[in-house]
FIROTI-827475 format. One record per residue: chain; x, y, z of N, C-alpha, C in turn; residue number from 1. Coordinates in pm, 1 decimal. Each point is the difference from the previous one (the first is absolute). Layout:
<rec 'A'; <X; Y; Z>; <X; Y; Z>; <X; Y; Z>; NUM>
...
END
This chain:
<rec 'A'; <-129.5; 8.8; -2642.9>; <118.1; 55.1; 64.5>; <-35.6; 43.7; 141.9>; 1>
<rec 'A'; <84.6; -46.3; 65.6>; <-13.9; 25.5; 148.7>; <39.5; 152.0; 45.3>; 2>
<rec 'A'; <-59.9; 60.2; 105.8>; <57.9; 139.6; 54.3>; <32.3; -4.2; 125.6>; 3>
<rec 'A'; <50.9; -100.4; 72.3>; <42.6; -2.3; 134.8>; <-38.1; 81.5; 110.0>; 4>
<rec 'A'; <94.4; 164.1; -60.1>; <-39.7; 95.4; 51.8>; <-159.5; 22.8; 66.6>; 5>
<rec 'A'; <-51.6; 26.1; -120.2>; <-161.3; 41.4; -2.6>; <-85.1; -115.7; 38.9>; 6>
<rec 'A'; <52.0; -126.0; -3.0>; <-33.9; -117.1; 118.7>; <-22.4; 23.7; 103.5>; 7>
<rec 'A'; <142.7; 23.8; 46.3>; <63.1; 59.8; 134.3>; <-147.9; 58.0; 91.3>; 8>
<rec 'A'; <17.0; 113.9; -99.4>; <-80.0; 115.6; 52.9>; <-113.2; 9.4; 47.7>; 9>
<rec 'A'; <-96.9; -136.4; -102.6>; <-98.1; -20.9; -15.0>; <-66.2; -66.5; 147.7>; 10>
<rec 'A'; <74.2; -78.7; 15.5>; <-7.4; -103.7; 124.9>; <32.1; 106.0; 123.6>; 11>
<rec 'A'; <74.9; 63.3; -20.5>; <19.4; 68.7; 140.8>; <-117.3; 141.2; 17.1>; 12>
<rec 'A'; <-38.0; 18.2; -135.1>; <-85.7; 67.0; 60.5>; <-157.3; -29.0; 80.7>; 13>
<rec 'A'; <-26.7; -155.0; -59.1>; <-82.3; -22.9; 75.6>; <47.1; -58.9; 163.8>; 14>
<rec 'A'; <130.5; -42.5; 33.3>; <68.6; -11.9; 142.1>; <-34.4; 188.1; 62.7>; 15>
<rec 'A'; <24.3; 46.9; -43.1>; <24.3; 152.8; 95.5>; <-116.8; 29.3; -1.3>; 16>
<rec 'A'; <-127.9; -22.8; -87.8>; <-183.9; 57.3; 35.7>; <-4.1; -99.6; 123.3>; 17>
<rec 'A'; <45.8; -146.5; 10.9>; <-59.6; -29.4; 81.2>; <59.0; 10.6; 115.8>; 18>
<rec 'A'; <156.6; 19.3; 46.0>; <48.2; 60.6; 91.3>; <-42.3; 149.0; 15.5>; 19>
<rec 'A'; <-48.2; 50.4; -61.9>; <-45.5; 171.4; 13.6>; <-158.6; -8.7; 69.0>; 20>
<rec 'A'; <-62.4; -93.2; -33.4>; <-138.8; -26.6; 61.3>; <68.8; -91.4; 163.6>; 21>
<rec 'A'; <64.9; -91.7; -9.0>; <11.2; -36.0; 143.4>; <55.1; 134.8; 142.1>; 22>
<rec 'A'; <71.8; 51.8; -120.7>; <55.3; 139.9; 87.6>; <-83.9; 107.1; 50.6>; 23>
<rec 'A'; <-111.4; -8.7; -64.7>; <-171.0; 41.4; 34.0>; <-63.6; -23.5; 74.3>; 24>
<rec 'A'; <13.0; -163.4; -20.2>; <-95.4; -91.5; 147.6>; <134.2; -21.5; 122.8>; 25>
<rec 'A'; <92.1; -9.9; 22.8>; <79.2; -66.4; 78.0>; <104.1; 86.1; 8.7>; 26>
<rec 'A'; <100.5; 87.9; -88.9>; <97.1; 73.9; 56.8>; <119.8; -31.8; -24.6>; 27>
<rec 'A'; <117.1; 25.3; 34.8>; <89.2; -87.1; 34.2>; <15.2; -79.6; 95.5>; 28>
<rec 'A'; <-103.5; -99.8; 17.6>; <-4.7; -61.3; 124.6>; <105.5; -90.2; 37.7>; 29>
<rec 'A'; <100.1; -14.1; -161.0>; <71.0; -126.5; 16.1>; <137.5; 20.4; 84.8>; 30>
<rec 'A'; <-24.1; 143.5; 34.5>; <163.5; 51.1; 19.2>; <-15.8; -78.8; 117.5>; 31>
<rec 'A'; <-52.1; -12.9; 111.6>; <46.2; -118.3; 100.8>; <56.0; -114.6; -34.3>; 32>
<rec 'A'; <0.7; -24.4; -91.2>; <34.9; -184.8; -73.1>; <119.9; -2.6; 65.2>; 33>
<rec 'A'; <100.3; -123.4; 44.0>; <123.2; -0.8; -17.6>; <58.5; -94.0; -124.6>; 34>
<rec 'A'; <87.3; -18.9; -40.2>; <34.8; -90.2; -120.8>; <-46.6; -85.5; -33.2>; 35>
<rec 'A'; <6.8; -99.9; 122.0>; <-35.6; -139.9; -15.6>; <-149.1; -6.4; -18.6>; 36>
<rec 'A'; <-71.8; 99.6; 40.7>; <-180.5; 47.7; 14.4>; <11.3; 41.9; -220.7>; 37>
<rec 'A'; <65.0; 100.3; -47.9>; <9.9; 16.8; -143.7>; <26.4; -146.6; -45.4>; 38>
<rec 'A'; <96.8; -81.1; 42.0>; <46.5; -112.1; -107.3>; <-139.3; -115.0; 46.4>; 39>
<rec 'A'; <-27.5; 11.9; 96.2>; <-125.2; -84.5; 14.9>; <-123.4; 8.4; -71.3>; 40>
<rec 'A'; <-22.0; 159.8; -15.7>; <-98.1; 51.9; -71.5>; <14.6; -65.3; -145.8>; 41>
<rec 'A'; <118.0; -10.0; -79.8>; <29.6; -35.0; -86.9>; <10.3; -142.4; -24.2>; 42>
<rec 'A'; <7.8; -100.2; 109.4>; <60.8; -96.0; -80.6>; <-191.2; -87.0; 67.9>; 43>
<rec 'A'; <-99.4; 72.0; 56.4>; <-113.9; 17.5; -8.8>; <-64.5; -48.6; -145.9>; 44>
<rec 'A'; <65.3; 131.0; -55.3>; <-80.9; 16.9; -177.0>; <104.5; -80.7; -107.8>; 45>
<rec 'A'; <81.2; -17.1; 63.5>; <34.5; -77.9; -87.0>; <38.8; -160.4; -5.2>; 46>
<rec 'A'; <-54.8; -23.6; 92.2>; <-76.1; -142.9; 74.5>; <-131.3; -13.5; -85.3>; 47>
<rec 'A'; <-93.3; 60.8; 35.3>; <-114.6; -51.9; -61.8>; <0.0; 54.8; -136.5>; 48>
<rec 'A'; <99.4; 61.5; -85.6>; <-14.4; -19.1; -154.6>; <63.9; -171.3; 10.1>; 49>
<rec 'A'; <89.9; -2.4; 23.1>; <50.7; -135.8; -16.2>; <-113.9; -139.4; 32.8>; 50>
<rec 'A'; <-77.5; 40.2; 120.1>; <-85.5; -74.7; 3.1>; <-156.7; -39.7; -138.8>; 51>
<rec 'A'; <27.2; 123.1; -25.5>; <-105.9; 39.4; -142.4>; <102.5; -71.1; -114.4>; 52>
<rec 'A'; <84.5; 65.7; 44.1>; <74.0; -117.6; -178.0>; <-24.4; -130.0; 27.5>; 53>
<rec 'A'; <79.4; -78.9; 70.9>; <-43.7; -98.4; 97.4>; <-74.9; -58.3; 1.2>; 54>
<rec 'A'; <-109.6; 22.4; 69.1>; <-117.7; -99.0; -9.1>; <-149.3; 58.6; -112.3>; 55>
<rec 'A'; <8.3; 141.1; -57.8>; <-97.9; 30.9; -55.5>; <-153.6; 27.6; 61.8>; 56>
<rec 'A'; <37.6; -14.1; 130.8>; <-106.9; 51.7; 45.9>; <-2.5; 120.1; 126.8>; 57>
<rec 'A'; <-127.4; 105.4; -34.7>; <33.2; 135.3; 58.0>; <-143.2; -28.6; 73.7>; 58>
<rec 'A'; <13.4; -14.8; 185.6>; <-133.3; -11.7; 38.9>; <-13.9; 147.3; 56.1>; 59>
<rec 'A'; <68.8; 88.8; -32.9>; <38.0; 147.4; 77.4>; <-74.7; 85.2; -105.5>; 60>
<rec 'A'; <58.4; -2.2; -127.1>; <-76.4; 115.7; -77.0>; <106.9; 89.2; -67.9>; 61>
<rec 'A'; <86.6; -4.9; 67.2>; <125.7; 148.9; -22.1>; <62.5; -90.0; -144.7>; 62>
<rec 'A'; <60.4; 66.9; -96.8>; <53.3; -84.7; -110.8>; <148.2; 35.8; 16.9>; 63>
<rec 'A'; <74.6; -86.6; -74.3>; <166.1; 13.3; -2.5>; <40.1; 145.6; -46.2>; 64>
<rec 'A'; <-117.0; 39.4; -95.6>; <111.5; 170.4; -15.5>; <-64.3; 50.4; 115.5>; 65>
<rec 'A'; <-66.8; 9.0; 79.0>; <-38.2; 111.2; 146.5>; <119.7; -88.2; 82.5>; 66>
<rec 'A'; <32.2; -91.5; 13.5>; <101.4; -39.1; 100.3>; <155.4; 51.0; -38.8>; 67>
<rec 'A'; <3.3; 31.8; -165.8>; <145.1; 29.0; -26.5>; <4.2; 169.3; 23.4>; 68>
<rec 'A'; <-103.9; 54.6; -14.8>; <-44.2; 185.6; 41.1>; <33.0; 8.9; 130.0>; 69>
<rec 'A'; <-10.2; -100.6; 88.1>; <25.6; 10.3; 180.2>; <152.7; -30.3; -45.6>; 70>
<rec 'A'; <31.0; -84.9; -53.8>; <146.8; -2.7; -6.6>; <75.1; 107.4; -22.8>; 71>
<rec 'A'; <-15.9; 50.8; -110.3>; <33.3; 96.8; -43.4>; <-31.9; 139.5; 143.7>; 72>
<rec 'A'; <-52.0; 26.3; 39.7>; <-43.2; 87.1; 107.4>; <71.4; -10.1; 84.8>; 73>
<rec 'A'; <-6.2; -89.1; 67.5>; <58.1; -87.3; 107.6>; <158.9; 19.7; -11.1>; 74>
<rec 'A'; <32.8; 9.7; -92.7>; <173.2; -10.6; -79.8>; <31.4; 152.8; 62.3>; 75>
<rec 'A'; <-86.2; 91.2; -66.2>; <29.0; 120.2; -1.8>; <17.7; 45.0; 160.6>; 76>
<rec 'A'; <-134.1; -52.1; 101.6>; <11.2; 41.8; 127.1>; <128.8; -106.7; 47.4>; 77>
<rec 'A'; <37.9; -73.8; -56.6>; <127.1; -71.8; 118.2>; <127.0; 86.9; -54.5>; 78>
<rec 'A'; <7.9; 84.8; -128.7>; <125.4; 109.2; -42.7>; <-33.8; 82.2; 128.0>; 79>
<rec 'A'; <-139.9; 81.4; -2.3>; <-28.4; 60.8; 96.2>; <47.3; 11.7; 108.0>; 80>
<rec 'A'; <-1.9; -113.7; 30.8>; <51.7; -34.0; 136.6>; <121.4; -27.2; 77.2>; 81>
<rec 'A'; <48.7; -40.0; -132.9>; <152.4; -55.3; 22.6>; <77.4; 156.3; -5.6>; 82>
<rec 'A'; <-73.0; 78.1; -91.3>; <52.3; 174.1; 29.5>; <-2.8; 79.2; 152.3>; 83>
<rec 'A'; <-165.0; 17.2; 6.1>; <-24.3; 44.7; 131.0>; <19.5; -98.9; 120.8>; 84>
<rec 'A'; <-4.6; -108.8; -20.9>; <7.9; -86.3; 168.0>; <-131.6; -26.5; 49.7>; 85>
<rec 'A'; <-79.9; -71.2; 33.7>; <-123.4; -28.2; 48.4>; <-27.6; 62.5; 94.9>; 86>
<rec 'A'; <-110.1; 93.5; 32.4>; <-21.5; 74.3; 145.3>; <-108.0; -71.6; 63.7>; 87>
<rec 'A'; <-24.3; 40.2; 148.1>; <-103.3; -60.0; 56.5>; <-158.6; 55.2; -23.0>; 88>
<rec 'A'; <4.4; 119.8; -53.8>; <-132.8; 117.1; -14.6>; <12.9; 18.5; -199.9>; 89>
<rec 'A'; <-124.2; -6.7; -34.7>; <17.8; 107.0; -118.1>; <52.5; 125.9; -44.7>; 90>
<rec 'A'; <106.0; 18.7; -36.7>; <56.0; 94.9; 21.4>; <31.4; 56.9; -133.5>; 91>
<rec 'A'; <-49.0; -15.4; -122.8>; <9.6; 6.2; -117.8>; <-161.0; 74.3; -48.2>; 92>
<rec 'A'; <24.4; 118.4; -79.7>; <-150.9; 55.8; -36.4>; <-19.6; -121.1; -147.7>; 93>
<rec 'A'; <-79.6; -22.5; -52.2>; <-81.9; 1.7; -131.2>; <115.0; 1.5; -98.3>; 94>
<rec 'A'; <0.0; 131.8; 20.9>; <61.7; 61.6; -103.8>; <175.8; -22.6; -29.0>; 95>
<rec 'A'; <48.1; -41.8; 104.5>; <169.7; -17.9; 7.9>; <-49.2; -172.0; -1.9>; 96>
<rec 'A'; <-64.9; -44.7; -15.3>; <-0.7; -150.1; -3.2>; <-38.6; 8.2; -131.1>; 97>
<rec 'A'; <-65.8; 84.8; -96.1>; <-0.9; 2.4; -120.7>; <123.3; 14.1; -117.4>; 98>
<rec 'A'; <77.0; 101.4; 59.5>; <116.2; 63.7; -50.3>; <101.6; -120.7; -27.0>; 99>
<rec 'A'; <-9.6; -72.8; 154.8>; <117.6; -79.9; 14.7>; <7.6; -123.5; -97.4>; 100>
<rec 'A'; <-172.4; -8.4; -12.7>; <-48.8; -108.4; -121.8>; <80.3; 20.4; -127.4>; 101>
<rec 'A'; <-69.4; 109.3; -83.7>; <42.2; 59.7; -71.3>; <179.5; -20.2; -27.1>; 102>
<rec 'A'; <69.8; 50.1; 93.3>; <138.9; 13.8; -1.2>; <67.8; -160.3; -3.6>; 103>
<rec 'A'; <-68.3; -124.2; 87.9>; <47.6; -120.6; -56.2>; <-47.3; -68.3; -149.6>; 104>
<rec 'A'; <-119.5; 44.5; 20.4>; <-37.9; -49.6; -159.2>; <120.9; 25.5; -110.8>; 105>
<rec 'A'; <53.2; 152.1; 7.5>; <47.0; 63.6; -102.2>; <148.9; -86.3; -0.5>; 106>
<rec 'A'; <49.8; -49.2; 127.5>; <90.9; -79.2; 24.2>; <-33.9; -115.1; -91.1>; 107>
<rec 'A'; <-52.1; -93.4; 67.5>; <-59.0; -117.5; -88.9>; <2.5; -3.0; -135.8>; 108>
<rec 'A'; <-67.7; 107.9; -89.1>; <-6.2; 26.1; -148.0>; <102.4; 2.4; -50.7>; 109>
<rec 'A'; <52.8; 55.6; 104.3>; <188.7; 72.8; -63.9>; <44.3; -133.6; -23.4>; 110>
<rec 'A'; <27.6; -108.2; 131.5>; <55.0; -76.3; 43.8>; <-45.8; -128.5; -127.3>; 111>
<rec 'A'; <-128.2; -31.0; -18.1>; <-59.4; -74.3; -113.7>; <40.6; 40.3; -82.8>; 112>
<rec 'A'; <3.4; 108.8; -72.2>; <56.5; 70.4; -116.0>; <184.0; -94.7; -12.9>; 113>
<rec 'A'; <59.6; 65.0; 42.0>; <156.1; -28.8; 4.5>; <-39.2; -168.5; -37.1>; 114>
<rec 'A'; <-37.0; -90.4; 123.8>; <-11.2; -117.1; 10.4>; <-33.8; -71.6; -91.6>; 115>
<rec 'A'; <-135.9; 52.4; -96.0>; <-98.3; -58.4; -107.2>; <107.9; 11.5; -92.6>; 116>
<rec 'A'; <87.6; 123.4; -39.8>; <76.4; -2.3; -94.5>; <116.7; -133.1; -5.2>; 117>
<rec 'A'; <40.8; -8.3; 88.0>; <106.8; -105.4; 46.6>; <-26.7; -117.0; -11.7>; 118>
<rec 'A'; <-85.4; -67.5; 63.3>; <-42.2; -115.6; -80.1>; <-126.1; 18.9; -70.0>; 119>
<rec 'A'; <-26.4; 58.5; -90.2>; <-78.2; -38.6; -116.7>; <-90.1; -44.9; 28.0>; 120>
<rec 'A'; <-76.3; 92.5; 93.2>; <-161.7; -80.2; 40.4>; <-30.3; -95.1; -7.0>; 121>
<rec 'A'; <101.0; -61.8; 84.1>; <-52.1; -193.8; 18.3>; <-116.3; -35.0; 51.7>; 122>
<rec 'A'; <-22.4; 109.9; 73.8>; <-114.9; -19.9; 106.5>; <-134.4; -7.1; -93.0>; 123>
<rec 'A'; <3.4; 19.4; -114.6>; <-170.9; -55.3; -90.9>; <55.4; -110.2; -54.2>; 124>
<rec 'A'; <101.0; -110.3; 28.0>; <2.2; -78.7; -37.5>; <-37.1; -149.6; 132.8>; 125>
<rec 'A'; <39.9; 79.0; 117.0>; <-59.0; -59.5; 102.0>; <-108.8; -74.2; 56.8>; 126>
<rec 'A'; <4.5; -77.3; 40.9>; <-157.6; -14.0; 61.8>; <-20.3; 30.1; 131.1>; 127>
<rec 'A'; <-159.9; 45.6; 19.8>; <-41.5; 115.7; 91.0>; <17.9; -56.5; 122.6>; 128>
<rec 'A'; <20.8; -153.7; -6.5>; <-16.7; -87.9; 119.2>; <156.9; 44.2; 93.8>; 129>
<rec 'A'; <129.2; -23.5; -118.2>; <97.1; 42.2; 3.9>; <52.4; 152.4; 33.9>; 130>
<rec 'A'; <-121.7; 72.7; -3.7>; <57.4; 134.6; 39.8>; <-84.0; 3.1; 142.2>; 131>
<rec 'A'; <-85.1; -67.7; 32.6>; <-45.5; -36.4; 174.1>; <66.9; -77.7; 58.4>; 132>
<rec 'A'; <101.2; -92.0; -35.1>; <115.8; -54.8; 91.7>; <124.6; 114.3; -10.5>; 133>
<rec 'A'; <-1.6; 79.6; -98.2>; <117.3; 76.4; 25.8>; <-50.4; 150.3; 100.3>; 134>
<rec 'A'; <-82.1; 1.2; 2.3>; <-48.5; 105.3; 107.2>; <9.7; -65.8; 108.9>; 135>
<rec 'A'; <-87.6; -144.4; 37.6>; <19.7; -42.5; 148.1>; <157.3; -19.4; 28.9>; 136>
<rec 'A'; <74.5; -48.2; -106.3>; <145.7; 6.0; 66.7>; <79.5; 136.5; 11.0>; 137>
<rec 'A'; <-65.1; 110.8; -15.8>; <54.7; 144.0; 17.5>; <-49.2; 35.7; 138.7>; 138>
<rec 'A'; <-115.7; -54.8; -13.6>; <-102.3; 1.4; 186.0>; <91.0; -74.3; 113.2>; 139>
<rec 'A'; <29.6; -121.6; -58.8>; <77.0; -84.2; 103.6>; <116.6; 71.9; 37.9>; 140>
<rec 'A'; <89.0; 64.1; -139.2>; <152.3; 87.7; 90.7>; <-36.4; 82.5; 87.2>; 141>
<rec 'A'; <-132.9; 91.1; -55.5>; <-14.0; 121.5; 85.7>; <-14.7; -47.7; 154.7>; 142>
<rec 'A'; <-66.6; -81.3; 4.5>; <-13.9; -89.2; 148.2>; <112.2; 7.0; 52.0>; 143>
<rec 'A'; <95.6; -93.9; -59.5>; <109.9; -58.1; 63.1>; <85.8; 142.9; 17.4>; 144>
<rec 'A'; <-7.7; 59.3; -96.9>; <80.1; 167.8; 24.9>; <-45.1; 47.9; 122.2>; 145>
<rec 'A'; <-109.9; 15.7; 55.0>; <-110.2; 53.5; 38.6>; <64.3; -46.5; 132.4>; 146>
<rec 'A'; <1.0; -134.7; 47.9>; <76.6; -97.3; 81.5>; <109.5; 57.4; 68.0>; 147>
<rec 'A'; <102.4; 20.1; -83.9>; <86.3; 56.3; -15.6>; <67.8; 145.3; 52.3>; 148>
<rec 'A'; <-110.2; 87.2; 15.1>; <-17.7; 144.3; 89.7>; <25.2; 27.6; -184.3>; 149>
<rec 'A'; <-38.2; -22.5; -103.5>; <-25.3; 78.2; -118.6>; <183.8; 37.2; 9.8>; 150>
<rec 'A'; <66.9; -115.5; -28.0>; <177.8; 19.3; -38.9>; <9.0; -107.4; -92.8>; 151>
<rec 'A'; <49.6; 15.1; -111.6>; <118.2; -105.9; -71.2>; <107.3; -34.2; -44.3>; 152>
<rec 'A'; <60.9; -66.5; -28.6>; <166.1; -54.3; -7.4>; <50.7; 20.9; -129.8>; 153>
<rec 'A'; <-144.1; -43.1; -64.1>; <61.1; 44.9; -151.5>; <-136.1; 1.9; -116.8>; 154>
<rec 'A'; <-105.4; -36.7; 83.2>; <-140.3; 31.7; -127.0>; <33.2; 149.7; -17.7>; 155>
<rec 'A'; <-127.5; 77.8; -79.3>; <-52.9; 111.3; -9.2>; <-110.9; 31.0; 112.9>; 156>
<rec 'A'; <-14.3; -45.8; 69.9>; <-115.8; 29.8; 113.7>; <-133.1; 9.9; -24.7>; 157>
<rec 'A'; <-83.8; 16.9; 119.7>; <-133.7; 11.7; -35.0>; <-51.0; 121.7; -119.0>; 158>
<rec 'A'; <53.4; 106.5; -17.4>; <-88.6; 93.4; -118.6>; <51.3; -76.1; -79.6>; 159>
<rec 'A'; <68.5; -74.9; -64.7>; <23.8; -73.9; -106.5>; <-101.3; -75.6; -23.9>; 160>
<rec 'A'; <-30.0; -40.4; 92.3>; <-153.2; -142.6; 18.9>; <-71.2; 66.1; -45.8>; 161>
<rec 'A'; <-86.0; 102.2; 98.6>; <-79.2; 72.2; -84.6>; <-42.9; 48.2; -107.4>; 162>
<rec 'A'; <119.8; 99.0; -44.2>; <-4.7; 35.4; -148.2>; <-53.4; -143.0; -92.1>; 163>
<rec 'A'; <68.7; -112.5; 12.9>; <-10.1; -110.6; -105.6>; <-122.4; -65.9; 39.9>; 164>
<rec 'A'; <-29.2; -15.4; 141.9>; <-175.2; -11.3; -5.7>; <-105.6; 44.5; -77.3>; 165>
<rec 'A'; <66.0; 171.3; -10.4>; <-121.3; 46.0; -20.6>; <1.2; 1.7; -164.6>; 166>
<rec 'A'; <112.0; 6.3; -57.2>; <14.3; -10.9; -148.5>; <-76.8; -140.8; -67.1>; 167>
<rec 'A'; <82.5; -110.7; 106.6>; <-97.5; -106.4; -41.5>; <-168.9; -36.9; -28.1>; 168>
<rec 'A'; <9.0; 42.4; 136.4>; <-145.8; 19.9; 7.1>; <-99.9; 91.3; -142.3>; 169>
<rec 'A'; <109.9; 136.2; -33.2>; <-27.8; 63.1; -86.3>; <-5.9; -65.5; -194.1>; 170>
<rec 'A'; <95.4; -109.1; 41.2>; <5.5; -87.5; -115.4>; <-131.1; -69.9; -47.8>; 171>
<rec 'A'; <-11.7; -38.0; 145.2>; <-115.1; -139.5; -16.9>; <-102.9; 68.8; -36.0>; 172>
<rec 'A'; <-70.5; 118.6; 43.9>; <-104.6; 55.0; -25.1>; <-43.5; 68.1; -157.1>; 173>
<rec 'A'; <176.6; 36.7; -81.3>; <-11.0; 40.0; -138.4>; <-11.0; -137.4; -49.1>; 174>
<rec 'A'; <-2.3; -160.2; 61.9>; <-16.3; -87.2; -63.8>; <-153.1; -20.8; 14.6>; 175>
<rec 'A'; <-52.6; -13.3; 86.2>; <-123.9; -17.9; 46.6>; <-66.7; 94.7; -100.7>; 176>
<rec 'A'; <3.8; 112.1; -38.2>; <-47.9; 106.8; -121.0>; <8.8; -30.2; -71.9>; 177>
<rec 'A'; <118.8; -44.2; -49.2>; <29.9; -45.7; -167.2>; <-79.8; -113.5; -52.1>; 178>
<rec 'A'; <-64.1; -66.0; 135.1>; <-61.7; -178.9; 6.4>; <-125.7; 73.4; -60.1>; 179>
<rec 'A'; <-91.3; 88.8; 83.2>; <-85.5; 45.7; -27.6>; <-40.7; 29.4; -111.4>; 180>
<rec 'A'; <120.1; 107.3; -74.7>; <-62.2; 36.2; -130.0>; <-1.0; -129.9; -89.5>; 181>
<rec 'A'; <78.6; -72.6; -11.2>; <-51.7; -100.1; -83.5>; <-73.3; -84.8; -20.6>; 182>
END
């Protein structure tokens, strides 16, 4: 029997040690980013998982769950951002770049929660390859949103992207676990 929840949890807690250690070495350094700098960052990592499904070969070292943990990260600082606005200076302590973590995650869970119920956790019926084209095509709107001065006519906008990035991402990795134990 599956626990979604305590899935959930599981995976993100190793995303926030390692955003809590970069926030150690580096800061909020990302608050300079502008959008298109976040969706780049992203469609980065989620380029070369695709390339790892793909061709099967990793001459780098980093494996597909450390590229879906940047995803997942990465998700959280483009909410970040899309809240506060990108500045030119660091202007964010540690600690309010922690909080803010924290406060989208709890979004996300919520947001997975409702969602997982609704369709019936299709997403472990998926394949993982299939949940890395549905992230790069959440990367591609944010772009084109992004394009756009961040307006739309009738999507849900970029935190929509996000959130479902990062859930995805959060999918693939309770799959990548589940591969493991067996």
């Amino acid at each position: 029997m599956h626990n979604t929840a305590e899935e959930f949890d599981t995976v993100i807690a190793r995303c926030r040690q390692i955003y809590t250690l970069k926030m150690k070495d580096y800061g909020p350094s990302w608050r300079i980013m502008r959008p298109q700098t976040v969706n780049d960052q992203l469609f980065i990592k989620a380029m070369r998982i695709r390339s790892l499904e793909t061709t099967g070969v990793n001459m780098v070292g980093d494996s597909i769950d450390g590229e879906l943990v940047a995803i997942i990260n990465y998700s959280v600082i483009g909410l970040i951002q899309l809240e506060k606005g990108y500045s030119d200076t660091v202007d964010m302590s540690r600690e309010e770049a922690l909080e803010l973590y924290d406060k989208y995650i709890a979004e996300a869970r919520a947001l997975m929660l409702r969602k997982n119920h609704d369709y019936g956790e299709a997403w472990r019926s998926m394949f993982g390859t299939s949940l890395t084209d549905i992230i790069l095509t959440k990367i591609n709107r944010n772009k084109s949103i992004a394009a756009n001065d961040n307006k739309t006519l009738i999507s849900e906008g970029a935190e929509g992207n996000y959130f479902d990035m990062l859930n995805y991402a959060v999918f693939y990795l309770i799959q990548l676990m589940e591969k493991d134990e067996k």
